[in-house]
C-alpha positions in Angstrom: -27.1 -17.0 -23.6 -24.2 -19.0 -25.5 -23.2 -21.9 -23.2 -19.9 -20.7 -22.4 -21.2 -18.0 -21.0 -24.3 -19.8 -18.9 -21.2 -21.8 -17.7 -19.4 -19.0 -16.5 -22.4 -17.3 -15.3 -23.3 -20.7 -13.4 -19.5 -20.9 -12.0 -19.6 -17.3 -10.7 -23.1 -18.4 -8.6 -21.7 -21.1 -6.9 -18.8 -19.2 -6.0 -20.4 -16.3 -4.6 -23.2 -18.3 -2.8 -20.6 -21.2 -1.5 -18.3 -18.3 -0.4 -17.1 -18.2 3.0 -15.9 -14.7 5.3 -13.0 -15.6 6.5 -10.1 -13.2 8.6 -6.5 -13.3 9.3 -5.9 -15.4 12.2 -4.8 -13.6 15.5 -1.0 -13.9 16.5 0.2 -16.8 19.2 0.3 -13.8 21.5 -3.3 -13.3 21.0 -3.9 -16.8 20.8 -2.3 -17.7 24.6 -3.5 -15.0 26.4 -7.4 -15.3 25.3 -7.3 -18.6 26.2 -5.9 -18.0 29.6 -9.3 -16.8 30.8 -7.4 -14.8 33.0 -7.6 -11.1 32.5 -4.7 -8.7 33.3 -4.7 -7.6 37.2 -8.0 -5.1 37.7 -9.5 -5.7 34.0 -12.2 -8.0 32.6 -11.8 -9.9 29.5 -14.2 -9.6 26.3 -14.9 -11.9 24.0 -17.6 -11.8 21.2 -18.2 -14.8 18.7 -19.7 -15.7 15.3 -20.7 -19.1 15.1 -21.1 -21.0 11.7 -24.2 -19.6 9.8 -25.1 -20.1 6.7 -26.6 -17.0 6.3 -24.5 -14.3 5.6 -22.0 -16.6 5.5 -19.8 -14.9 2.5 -19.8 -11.3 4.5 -16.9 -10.1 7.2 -19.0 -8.7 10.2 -17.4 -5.8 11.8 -17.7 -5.1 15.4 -17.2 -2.0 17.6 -16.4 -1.9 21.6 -17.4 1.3 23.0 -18.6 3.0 20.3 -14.8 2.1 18.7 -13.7 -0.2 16.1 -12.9 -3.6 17.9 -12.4 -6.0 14.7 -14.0 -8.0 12.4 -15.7 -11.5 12.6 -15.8 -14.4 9.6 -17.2 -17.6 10.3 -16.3 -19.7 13.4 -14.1 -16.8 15.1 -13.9 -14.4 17.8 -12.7 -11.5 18.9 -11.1 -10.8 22.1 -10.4 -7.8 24.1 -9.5 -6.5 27.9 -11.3 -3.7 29.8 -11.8 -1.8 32.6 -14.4 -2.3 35.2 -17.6 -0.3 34.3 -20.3 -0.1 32.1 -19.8 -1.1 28.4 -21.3 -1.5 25.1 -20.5 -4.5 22.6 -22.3 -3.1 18.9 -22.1 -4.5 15.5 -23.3 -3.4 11.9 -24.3 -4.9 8.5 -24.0 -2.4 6.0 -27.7 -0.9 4.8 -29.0 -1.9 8.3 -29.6 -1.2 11.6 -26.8 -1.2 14.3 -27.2 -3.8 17.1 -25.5 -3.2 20.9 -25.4 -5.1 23.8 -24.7 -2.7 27.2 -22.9 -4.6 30.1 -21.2 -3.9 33.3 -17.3 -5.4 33.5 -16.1 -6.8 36.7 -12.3 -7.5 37.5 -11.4 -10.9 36.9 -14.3 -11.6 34.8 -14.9 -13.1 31.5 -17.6 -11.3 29.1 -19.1 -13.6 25.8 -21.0 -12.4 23.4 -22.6 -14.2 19.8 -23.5 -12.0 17.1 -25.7 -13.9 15.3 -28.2 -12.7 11.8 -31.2 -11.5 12.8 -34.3 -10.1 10.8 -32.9 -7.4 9.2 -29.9 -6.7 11.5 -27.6 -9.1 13.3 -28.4 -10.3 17.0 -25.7 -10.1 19.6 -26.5 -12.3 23.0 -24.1 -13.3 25.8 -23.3 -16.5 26.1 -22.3 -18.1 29.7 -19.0 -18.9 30.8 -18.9 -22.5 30.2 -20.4 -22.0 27.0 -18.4 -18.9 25.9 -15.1 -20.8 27.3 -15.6 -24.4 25.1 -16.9 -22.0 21.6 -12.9 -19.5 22.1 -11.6 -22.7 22.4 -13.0 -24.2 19.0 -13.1 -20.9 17.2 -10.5 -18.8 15.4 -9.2 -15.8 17.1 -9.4 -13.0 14.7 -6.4 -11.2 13.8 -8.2 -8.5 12.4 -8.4 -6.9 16.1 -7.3 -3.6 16.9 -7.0 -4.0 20.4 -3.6 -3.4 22.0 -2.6 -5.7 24.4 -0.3 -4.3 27.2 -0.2 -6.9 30.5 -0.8 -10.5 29.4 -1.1 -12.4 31.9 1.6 -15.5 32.3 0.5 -18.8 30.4 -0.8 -21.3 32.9 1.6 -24.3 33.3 
């Protein structure tokens, strides 16, 4: 190779390994009503989280909710949803692998987290507990690439 072209070669590495996923952040609506950690009257609240990793760090992971298109994740962000009470199923997908779901059970007035995580070969989803769950919305970016419809937000707390 000529050097200019083991330089640009070299150049287009770094980018594509240093890369980072990143998505739109979620509107101030969003925002203040997931963290309110107070789901509408009669509805549990859903949030599922990717935490820094360096691994598949340059890829967008999407993320379904009931077998429907929920969002999608980049580094250091969440998505947030409401639901009914009842069973429920939290999935996620890398392309040219396996899908992963988590299957819960939503109470009213509850709080749901969930970190999808790479795994061998797929990506890992786990729940989190509240206090956990609570401090990593709080750091992370809410994803505005969310398809969730939001209808009765709850009032800010004062």
């Amino acid at each position: 190779m000529t050097p200019p072209l083991v330089r640009i070669v070299g150049v287009a590495a770094f980018f594509l390994l240093t890369a980072c996923a990143t998505v739109p952040r979620a509107s101030d609506r969003i925002v203040q009503q997931s963290r309110t950690f107070v789901p509408p009257p009669g509805k549990a609240n859903v949030y599922v989280l990717r935490p820094y990793n360096y691994i598949g760090s340059c890829c967008v992971w999407s993320v379904t909710l009931d077998f429907q298109e929920f969002g999608s994740l980049g580094l250091s962000s969440y998505l947030y949803g409401v639901v009914d009470s009842g069973d429920h199923v939290v999935g996620s997908f890398l392309h040219g692998a396996s899908p992963t779901r988590a299957k819960f059970t939503a109470a009213a007035g509850r709080n749901y987290f969930f970190k999808i995580s790479p795994g061998f070969a797929s990506l890992d989803i786990d729940p989190l507990d509240e206090e956990d769950g609570r401090r990593r919305v709080l750091d992370y970016t809410p994803s505005g690439d969310n398809r969730f419809e939001f209808l009765d937000a709850p009032p800010a707390p004062r």
